[in-house]
C-alpha positions as CSV (number, residue, x, y, z in Angstrom):
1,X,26.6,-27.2,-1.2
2,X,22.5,-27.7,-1.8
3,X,21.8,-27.0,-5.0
4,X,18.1,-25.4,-6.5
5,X,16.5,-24.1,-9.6
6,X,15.3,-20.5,-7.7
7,X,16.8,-19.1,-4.7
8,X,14.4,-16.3,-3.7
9,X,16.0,-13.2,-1.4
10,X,13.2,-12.4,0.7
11,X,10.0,-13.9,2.2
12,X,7.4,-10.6,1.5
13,X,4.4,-11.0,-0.7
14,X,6.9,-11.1,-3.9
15,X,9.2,-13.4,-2.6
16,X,7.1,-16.1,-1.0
17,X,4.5,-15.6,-3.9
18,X,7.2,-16.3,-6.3
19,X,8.4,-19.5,-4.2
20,X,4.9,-21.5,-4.4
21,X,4.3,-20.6,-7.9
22,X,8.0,-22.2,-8.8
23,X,7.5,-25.2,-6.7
24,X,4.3,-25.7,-9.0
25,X,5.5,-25.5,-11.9
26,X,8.3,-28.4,-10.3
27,X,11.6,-26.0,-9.9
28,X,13.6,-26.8,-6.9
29,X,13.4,-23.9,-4.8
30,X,14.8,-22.3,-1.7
31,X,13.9,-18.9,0.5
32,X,15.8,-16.9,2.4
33,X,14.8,-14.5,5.2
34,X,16.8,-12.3,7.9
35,X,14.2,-12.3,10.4
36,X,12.4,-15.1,12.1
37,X,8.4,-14.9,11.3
38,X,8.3,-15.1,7.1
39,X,5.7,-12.4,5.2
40,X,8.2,-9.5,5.1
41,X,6.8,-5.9,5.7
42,X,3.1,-6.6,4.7
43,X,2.5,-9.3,6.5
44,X,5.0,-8.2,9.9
45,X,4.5,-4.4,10.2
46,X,2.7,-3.2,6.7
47,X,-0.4,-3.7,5.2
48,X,-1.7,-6.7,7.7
49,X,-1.3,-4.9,10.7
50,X,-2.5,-1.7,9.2
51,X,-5.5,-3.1,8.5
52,X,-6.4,-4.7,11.8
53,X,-5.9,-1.4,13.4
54,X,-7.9,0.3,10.8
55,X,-10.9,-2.1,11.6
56,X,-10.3,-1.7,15.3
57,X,-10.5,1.8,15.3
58,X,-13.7,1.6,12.9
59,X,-15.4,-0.1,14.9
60,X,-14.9,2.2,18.0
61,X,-15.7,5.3,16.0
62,X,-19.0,3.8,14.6
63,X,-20.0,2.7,18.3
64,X,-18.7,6.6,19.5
65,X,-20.6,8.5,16.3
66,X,-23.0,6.3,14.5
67,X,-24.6,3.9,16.8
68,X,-27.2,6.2,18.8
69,X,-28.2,7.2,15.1
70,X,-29.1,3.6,14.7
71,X,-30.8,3.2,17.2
72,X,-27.9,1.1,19.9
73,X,-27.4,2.6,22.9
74,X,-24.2,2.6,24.5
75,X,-22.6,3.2,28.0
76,X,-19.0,3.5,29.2
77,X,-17.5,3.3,25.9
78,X,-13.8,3.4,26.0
79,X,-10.4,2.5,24.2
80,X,-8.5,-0.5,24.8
81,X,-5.5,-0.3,23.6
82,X,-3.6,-2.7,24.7
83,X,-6.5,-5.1,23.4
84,X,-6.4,-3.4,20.2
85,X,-2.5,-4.3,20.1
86,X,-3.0,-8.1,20.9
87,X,-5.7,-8.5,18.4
88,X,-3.5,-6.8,15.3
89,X,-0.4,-9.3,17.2
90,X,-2.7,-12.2,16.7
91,X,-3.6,-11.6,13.4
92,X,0.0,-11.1,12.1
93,X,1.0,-14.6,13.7
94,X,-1.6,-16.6,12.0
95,X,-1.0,-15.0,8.7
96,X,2.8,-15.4,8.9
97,X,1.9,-19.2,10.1
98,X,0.1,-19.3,7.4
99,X,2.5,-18.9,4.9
100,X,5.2,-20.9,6.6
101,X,2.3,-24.0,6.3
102,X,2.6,-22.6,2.2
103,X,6.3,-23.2,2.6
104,X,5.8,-27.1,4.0
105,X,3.3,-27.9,2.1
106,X,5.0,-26.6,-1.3
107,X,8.6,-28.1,-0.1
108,X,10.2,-25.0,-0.1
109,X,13.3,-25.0,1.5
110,X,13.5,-22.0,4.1
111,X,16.5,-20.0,4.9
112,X,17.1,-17.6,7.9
113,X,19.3,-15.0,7.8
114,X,21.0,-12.3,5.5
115,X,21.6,-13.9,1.9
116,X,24.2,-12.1,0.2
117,X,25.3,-12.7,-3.4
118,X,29.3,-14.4,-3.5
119,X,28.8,-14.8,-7.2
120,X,26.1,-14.9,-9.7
121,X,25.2,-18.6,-9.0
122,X,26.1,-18.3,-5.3
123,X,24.1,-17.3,-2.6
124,X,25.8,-17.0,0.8
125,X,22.8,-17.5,4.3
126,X,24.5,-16.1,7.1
127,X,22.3,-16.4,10.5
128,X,22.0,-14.4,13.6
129,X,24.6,-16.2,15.2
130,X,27.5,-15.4,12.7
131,X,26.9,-19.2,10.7
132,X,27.0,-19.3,7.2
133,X,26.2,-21.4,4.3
134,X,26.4,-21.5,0.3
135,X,23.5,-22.1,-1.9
136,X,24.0,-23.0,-5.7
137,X,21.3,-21.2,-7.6
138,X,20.3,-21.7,-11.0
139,X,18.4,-18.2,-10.9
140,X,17.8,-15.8,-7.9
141,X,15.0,-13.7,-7.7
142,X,15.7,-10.2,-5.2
143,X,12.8,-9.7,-3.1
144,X,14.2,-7.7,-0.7
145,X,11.3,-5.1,-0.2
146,X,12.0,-1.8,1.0
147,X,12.4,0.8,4.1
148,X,10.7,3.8,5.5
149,X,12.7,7.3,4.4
150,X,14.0,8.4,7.8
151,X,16.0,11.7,6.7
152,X,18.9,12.4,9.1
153,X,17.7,15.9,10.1
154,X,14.0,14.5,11.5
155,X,16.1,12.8,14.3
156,X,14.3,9.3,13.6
157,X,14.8,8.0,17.7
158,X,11.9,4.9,17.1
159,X,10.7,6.7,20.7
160,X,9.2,9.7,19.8
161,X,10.3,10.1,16.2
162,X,9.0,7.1,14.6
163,X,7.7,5.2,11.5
164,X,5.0,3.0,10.6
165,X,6.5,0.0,12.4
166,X,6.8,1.8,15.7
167,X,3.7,3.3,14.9
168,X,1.6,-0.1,14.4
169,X,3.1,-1.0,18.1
170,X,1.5,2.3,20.6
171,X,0.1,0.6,23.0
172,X,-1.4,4.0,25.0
173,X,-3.2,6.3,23.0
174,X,-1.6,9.3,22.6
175,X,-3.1,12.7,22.9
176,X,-1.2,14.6,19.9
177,X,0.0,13.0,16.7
178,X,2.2,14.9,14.0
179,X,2.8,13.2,10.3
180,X,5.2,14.0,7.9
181,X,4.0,13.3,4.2
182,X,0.2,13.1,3.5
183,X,0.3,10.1,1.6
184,X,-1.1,6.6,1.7
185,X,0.5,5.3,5.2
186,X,0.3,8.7,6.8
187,X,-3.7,8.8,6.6
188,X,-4.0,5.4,7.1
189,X,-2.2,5.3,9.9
190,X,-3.4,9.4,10.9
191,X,-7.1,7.8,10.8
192,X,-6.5,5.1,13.2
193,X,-5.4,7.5,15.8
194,X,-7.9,9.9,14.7
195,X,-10.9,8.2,14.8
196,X,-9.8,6.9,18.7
197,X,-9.5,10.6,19.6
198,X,-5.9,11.4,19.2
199,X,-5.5,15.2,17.9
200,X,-3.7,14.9,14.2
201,X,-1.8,17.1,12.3
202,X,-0.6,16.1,9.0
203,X,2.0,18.2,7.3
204,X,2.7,18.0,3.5
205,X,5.0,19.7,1.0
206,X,2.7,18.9,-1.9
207,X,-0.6,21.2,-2.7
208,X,-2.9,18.1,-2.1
209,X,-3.5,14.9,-0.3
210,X,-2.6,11.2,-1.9
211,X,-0.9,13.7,-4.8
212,X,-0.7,10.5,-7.0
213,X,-3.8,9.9,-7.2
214,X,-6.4,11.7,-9.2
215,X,-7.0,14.8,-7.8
216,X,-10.7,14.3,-7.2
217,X,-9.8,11.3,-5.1
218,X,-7.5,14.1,-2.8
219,X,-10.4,16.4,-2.4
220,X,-12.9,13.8,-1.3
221,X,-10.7,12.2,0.7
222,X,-9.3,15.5,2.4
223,X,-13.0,16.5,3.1
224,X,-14.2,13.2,4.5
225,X,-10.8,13.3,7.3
226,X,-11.2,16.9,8.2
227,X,-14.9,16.2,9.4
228,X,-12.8,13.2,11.1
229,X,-10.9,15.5,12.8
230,X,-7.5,15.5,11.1
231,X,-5.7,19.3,10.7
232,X,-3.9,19.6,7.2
233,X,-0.8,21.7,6.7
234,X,-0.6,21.7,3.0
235,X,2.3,23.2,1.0
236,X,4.3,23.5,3.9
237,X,7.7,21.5,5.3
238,X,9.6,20.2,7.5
239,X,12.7,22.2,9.3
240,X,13.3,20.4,12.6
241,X,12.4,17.7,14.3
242,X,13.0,17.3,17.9
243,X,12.3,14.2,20.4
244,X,13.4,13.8,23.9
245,X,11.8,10.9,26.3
246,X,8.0,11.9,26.2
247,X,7.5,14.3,23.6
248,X,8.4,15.6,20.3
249,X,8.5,19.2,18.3
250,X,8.3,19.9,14.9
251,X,9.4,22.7,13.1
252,X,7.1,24.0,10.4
253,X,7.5,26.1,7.7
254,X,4.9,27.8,5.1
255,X,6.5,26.1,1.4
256,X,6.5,29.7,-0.1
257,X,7.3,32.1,2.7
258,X,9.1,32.6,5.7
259,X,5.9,32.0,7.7
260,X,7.2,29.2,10.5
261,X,5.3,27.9,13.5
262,X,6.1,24.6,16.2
263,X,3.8,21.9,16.2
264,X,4.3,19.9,19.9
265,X,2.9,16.7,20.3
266,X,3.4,13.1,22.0
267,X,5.2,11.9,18.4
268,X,6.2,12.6,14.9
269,X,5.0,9.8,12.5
270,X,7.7,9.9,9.5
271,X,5.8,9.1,6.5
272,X,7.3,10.5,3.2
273,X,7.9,7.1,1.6
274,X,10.0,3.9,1.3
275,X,13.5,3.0,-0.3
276,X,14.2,-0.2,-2.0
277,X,16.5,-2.2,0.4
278,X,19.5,-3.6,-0.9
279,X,21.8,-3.4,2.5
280,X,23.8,-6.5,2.5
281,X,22.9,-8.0,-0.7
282,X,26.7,-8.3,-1.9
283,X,25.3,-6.4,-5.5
284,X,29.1,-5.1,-5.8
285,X,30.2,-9.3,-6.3
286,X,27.2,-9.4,-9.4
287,X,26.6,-6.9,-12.4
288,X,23.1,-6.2,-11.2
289,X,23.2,-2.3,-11.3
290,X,21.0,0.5,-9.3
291,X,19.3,3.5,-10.7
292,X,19.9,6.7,-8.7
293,X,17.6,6.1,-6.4
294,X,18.8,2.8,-5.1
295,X,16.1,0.3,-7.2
296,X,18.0,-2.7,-8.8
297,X,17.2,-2.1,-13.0
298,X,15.9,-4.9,-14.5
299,X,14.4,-5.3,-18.3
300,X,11.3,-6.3,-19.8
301,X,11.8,-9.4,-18.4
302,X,12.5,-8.3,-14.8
303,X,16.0,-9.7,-15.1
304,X,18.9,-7.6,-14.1
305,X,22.1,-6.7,-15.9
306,X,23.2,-10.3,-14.5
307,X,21.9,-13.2,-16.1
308,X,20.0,-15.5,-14.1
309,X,19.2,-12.9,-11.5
310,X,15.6,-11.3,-11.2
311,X,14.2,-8.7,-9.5
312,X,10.3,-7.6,-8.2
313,X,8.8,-5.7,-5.9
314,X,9.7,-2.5,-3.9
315,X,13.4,-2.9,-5.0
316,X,13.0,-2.0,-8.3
317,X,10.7,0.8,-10.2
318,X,7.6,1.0,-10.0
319,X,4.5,1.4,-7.2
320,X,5.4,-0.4,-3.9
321,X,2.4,-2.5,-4.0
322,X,1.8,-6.4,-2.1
323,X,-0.1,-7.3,-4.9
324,X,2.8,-5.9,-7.7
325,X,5.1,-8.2,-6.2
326,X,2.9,-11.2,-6.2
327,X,2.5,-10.6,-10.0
328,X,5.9,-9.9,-10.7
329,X,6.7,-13.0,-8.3
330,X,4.5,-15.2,-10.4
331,X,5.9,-13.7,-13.6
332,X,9.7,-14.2,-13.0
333,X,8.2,-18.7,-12.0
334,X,6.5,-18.7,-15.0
335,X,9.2,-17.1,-17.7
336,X,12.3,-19.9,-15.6
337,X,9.5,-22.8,-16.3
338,X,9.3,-21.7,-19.9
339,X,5.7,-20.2,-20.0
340,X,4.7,-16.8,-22.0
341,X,3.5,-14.8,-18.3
342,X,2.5,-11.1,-18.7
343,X,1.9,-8.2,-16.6
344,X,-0.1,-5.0,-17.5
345,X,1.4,-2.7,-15.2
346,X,-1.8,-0.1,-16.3
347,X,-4.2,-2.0,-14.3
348,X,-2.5,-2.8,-11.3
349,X,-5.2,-1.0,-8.8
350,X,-3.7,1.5,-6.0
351,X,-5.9,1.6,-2.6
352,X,-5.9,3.6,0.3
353,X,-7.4,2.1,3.7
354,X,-9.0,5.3,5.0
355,X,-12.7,5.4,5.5
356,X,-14.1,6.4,3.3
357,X,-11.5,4.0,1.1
358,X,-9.8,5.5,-2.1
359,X,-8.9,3.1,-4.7
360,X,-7.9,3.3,-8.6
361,X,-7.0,2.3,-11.9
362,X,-5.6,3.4,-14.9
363,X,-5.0,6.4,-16.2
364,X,-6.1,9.5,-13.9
365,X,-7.5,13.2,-15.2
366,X,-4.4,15.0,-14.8
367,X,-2.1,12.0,-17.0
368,X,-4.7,12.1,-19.5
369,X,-4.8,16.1,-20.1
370,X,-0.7,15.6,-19.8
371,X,-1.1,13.1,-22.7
372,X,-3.6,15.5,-24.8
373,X,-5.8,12.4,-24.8
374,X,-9.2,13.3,-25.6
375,X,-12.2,11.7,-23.2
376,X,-15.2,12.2,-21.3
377,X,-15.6,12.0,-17.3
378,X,-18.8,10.9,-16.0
379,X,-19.1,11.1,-12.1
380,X,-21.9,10.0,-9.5
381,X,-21.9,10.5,-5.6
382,X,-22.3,8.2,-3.1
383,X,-24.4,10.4,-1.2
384,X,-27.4,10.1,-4.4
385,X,-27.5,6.2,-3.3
386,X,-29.4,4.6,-1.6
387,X,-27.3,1.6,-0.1
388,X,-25.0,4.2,1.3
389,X,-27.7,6.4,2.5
390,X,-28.9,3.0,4.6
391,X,-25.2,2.3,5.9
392,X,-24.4,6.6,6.7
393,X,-21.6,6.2,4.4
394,X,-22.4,9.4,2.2
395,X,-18.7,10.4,1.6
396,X,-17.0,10.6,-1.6
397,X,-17.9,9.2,-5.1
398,X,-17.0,7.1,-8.3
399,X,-15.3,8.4,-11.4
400,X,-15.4,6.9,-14.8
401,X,-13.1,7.8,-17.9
402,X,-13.1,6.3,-21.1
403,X,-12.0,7.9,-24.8
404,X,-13.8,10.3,-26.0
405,X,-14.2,8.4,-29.6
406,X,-13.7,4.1,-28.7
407,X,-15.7,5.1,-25.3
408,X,-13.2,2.3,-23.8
409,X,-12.5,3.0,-20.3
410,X,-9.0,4.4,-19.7
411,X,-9.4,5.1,-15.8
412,X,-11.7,4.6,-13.0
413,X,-11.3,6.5,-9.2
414,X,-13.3,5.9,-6.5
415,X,-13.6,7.6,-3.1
416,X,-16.5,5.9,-0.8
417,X,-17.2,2.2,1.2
418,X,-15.9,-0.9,0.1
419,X,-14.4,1.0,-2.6
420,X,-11.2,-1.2,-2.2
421,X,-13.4,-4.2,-3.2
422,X,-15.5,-2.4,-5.8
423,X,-12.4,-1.5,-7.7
424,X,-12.5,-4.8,-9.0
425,X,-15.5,-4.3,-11.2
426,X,-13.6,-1.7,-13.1
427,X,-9.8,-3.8,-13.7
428,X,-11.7,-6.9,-14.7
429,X,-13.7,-4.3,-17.2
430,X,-10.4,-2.9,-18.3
431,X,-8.6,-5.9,-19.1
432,X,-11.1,-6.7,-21.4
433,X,-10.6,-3.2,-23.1
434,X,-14.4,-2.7,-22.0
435,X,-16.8,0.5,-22.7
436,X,-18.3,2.6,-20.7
437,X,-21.1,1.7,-22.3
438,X,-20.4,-1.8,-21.0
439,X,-20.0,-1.0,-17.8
440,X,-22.9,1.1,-18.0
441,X,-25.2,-2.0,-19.4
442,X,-24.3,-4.4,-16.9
443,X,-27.1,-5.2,-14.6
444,X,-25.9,-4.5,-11.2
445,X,-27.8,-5.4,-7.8
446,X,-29.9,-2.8,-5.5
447,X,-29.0,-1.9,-3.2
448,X,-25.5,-2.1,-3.4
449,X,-22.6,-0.1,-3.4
450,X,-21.1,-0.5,-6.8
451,X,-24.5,0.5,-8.3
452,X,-22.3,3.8,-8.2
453,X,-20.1,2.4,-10.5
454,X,-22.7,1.9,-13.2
455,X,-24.2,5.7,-12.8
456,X,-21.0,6.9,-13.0
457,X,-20.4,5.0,-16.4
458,X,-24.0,5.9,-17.3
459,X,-22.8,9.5,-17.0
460,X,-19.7,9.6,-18.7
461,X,-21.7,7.7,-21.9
462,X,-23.5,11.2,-22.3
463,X,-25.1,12.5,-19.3
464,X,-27.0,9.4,-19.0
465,X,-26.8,8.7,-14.9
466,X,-30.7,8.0,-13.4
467,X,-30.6,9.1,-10.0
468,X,-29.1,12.5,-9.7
């Protein structure tokens, strides 16, 4: 039986993360993964491909809405799906090559197939082909991600009725488009089709859009993909879904009435969440225990009930974040090599894709007023700058917090370009328990972008922002 320090159950950003870090820090270490490319959801069918379709599409709405404004002149514009398709393939091939080079160049040992626990220091690979194999772990770390919700009564068919992995796979652009749940993966995904001039409906229980988020966020965000063309059913549900071979019809109902319509279109994207997967894991042979939702509990330390055995990422609570994982990965390497790691789960940023991009940190309006925390909000539009002015991308804005008496910054939201980028001004800020009046000093270049970040903190110091 092979014998290693870590055995790590699952090969997604949290998993492999956690791998390299451990072979650092000189720990014999071992990965397993069911399917045959490594990168889990992110890399296969989540955020990579996501975000090669995203900038796809961009680039064909800019050249359809924004070019003659420029001063280009097109002819015989048209969608290439297929293209479009090959391009997002390519790019997930060289990224998940690109972590199995991390794997040979680390000397990670890779696994493929299910691992199951057969005890606590006992991992069991079995492969495809029905061939298994025990490992003798030290410590195992679960990384086994998570699963879109598919509730029985929406009929999920992966024809019509599909998720984000079917979704990321259309190769003919559809006419008509209906998504469940109006929350990160639904626009993102929405806006893709969208912007290549598929008809979208999104339908949403909730009163707003992204309704984690601060609610500013939602209302910029909602405004910027109506004017892209995206219909909004808010406070309404589901009641039926129904696919056959080419089309698909959804049953909606008004949340506080009796008010019901059908929506029919080419297919019904399921987005309303993910669920930590623990299918095959052998959990019952450890005393690693799940909450009521099906996450693994862990402690402080993100070990489980069973000593030894970690857990990070989607599978236990938390945000289902790539980058939460990797931290959490890195964490678990460094505690087993006998380092003091931490993790400030506060200032882990949230980002949505869309354009204009949303993306976050800390505490948001509603959690402080929830908290009875006193502060101040200083806020500045993109549209009142001038770098966006030059680029056309008016949409949306930057919000500061910080406490009304220290004038630290507690939270910063952002709606606008390059948002997902300019986010990092603010965590860096914030994990030096910065001011807004920091923030605010900091001389920041023109014309850029995160200029807004510094008017923004220049209002919420007293009123003090220069250009509006």
């Amino acid at each position: 039986m092979s014998k290693y320090d870590l055995v790590i159950i699952g090969s997604g950003p949290g998993g492999y993360v956690a791998a390299i870090r451990a072979a650092q820090l000189g720990l014999k270490t071992a990965i397993i993964e069911k399917y045959n490319t490594l990168g889990g959801t992110c890399l296969n069918v989540g955020c990579i491909p996501s975000k090669a379709l995203l900038d796809s599409s961009e680039h064909y709405h800019n050249a359809d809405t924004t070019f003659k404004e420029h001063g280009i002149k097109l002819s015989n514009l048209a969608v290439d799906m297929k293209q479009m398709i090959k391009r997002k393939n390519d790019v997930v091939d060289q990224t998940c090559k690109g972590v199995e080079f991390l794997m040979k160049k680390n000397k990670i040992d890779v696994f493929t197939g299910v691992g199951s626990f057969k005890s606590a220091k006992v991992v069991t690979v079995t492969s495809s082909d029905g061939k298994s194999q025990d490992l003798e772990a030290k410590n195992v770390i679960i990384a086994t991600g998570s699963k879109p919700v598919t509730p029985k009564a929406f009929n999920y068919d992966k024809n019509r009725v599909i998720t984000s992995t079917e979704a990321l796979n259309i190769d003919k652009l559809p006419k008509k488009m209906v998504i469940i749940g109006a929350g990160v993966i639904g626009l993102e995904l929405g806006s893709v089709f969208a912007r290549l001039g598929t008809e979208v409906d999104v339908v949403e229980y909730m009163d707003s859009i992204i309704a984690e988020m601060d609610v500013d966020c939602g209302k910029e965000l909602r405004r910027a993909l109506k004017k892209l063309g995206i219909n909004f059913h808010l406070k309404h549900e589901v009641v039926s879904v129904k696919g056959n071979k080419t089309a698909v019809t959804v049953g909606v109902k008004k949340r506080d009435s009796e008010e019901q319509f059908d929506i029919k279109a080419d297919y019904c994207l399921i987005a309303i969440g993910r669920r930590p997967y623990t299918d095959g894991l052998g959990l019952e042979n450890i005393k690693a225990e799940v909450d009521d939702r099906g996450r693994v509990r862990v402690n402080d330390h993100l070990e489980t009930a069973e000593p030894g055995v970690y857990a990070i990422g989607d599978v236990i609570p938390g945000a289902m974040l790539a980058h939460k994982a990797e931290e959490e990965g890195v964490y678990v390497a460094e505690l087993l090599a006998g380092q003091k790691p931490h993790i400030d789960y506060n200032l882990i940023p949230g980002v949505v894709y869309t354009w204009p991009e949303v993306a976050a940190v800390g505490k948001t309006e509603q959690q402080l007023k929830e908290e009875g925390k006193a502060y101040k909000s200083g806020k500045f539009p993109f549209k009142a700058l001038g770098r966006a002015r030059a680029s056309m991308d008016t949409d949306g804005m930057i919000k500061v917090l910080a406490d009304k008496e220290t004038d630290e910054i507690l939270g910063v939201h952002m709606v606008g370009p390059r948002v997902a980028d300019v986010i990092m001004e603010a965590v860096a800020l914030m994990e030096f328990r910065a001011s807004a009046e920091d923030m605010a000093r900091i001389c920041h270049p023109h014309p850029t972008y995160t200029e807004a970040a510094k008017e923004a903190a220049l209002a919420a110091t007293g009123d003090r922002a220069l250009h509006i």
